[in-house]
C-alpha positions as CSV (number, residue, x, y, z in Angstrom):
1,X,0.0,0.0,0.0
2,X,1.0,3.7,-0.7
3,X,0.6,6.0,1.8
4,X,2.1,8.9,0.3
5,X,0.2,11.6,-1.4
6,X,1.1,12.4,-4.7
7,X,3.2,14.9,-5.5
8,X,2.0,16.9,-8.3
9,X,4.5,17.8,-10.6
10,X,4.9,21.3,-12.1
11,X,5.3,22.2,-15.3
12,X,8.9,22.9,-15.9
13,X,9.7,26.5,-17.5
14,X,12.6,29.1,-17.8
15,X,12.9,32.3,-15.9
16,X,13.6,34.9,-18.7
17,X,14.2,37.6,-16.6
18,X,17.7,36.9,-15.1
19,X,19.2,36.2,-18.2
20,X,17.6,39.2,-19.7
21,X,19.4,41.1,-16.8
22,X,22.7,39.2,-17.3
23,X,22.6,40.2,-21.4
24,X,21.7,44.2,-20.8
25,X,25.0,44.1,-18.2
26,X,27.2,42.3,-20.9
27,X,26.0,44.5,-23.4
28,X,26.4,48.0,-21.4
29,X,30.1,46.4,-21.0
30,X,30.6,45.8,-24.6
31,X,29.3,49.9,-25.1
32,X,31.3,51.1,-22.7
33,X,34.3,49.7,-23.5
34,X,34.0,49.7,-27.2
35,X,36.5,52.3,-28.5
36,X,35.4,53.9,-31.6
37,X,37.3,54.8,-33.9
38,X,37.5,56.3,-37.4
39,X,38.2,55.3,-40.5
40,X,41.2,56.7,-42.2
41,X,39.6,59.2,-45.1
42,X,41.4,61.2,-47.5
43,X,41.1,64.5,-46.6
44,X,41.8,67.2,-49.2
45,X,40.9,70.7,-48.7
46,X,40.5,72.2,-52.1
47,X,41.9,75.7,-53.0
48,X,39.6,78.6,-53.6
49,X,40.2,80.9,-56.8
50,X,39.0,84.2,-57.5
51,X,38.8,85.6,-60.6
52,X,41.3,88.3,-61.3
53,X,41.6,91.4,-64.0
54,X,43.3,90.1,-66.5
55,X,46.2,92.5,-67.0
56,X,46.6,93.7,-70.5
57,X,49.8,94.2,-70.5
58,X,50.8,90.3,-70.4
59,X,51.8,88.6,-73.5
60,X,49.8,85.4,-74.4
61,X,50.4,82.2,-75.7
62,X,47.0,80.4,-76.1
63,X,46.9,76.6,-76.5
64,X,43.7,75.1,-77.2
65,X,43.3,71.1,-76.8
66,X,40.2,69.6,-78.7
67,X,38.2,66.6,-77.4
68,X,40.4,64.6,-79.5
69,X,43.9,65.4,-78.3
70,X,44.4,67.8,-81.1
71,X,46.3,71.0,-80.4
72,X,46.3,74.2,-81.4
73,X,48.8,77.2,-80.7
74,X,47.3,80.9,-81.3
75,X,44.6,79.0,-83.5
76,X,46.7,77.5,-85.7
77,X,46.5,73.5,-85.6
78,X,49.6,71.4,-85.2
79,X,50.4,68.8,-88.1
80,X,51.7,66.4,-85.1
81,X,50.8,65.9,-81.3
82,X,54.6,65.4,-80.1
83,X,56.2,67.1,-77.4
84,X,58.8,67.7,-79.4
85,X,56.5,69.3,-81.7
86,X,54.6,71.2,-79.6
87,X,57.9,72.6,-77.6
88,X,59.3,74.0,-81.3
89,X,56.1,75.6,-82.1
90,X,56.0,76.8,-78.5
91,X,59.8,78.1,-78.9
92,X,58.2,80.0,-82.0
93,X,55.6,81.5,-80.9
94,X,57.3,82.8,-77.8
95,X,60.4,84.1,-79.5
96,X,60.0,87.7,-79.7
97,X,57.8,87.6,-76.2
98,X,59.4,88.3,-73.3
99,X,58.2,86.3,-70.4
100,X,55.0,85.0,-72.1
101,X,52.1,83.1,-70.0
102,X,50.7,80.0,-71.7
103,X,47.4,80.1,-71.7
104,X,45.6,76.2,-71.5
105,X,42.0,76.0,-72.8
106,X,41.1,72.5,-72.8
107,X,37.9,70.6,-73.5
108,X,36.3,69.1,-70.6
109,X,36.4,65.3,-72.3
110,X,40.2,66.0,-73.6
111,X,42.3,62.8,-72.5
112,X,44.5,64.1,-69.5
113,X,47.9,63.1,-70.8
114,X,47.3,65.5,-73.5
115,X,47.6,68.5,-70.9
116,X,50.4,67.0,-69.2
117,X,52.1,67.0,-72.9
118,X,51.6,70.7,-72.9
119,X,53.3,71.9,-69.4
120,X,56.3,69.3,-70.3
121,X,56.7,70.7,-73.4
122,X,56.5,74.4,-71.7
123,X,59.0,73.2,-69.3
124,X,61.2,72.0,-72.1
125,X,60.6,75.3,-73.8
126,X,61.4,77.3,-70.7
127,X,57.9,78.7,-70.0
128,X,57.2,78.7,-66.6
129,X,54.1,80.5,-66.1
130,X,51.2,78.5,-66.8
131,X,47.6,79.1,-66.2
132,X,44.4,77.8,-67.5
133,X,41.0,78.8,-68.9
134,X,37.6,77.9,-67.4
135,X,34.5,78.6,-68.3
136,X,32.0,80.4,-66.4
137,X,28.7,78.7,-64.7
């Protein structure tokens, strides 16, 4: 014979609320001692230009570039687009100048290397100052 009640069983379930507790203190840790850093950007302050009087006085030499890489020197086209070309015609049209500036007006879609031809060539030719024209918005 059993004598002994019955112990009724209860159903088994988990207590949320500790380990709710135990996750908000591990992740107030992990805030806390989170250092935050930056990532590394490339920071470039442009320059600012102003438009200035253009003084008279000053002896041009204007090259033009087309969209093409073609040049032209005081509106007259160049057979060939060599630097050694370009620095003879440059020599020429700078030889009774004294101290000309060379005056750059390239298309926005000329290729890049085509400008770079042009100061080399004025550095060959001795031409230091070098400027270049924009257009106005």
């Amino acid at each position: 014979m059993n004598f002994r009640k019955k112990v009724k069983q209860d159903d088994l379930e988990i207590n949320f609320i500790p380990l709710i507790d135990v996750l908000l203190v591990i992740i107030i840790f992990l805030v806390v001692s989170t250092t935050f850093s930056k990532f590394s950007e490339l920071k470039i302050n442009l320059p600012t230009a102003e438009a200035n009087q253009v003084d008279k006085k000053v002896e041009r030499i204007n090259i033009s570039i087309s969209e093409n890489g073609d040049y032209a020197i005081n509106e007259a086209p160049l057979r060939t687009s060599t630097i050694n070309n370009i620095v003879t015609n440059l020599k020429n049209a700078a030889n009774k100048i004294k101290d000309p500036v060379i005056v750059i007006s390239a298309d926005s879609d000329s290729p890049h290397q085509s400008v770079i031809n042009v100061m080399e060539a004025a550095r060959i030719a001795g031409l230091s100052k070098i400027t270049f024209s924009t257009k106005v918005k």
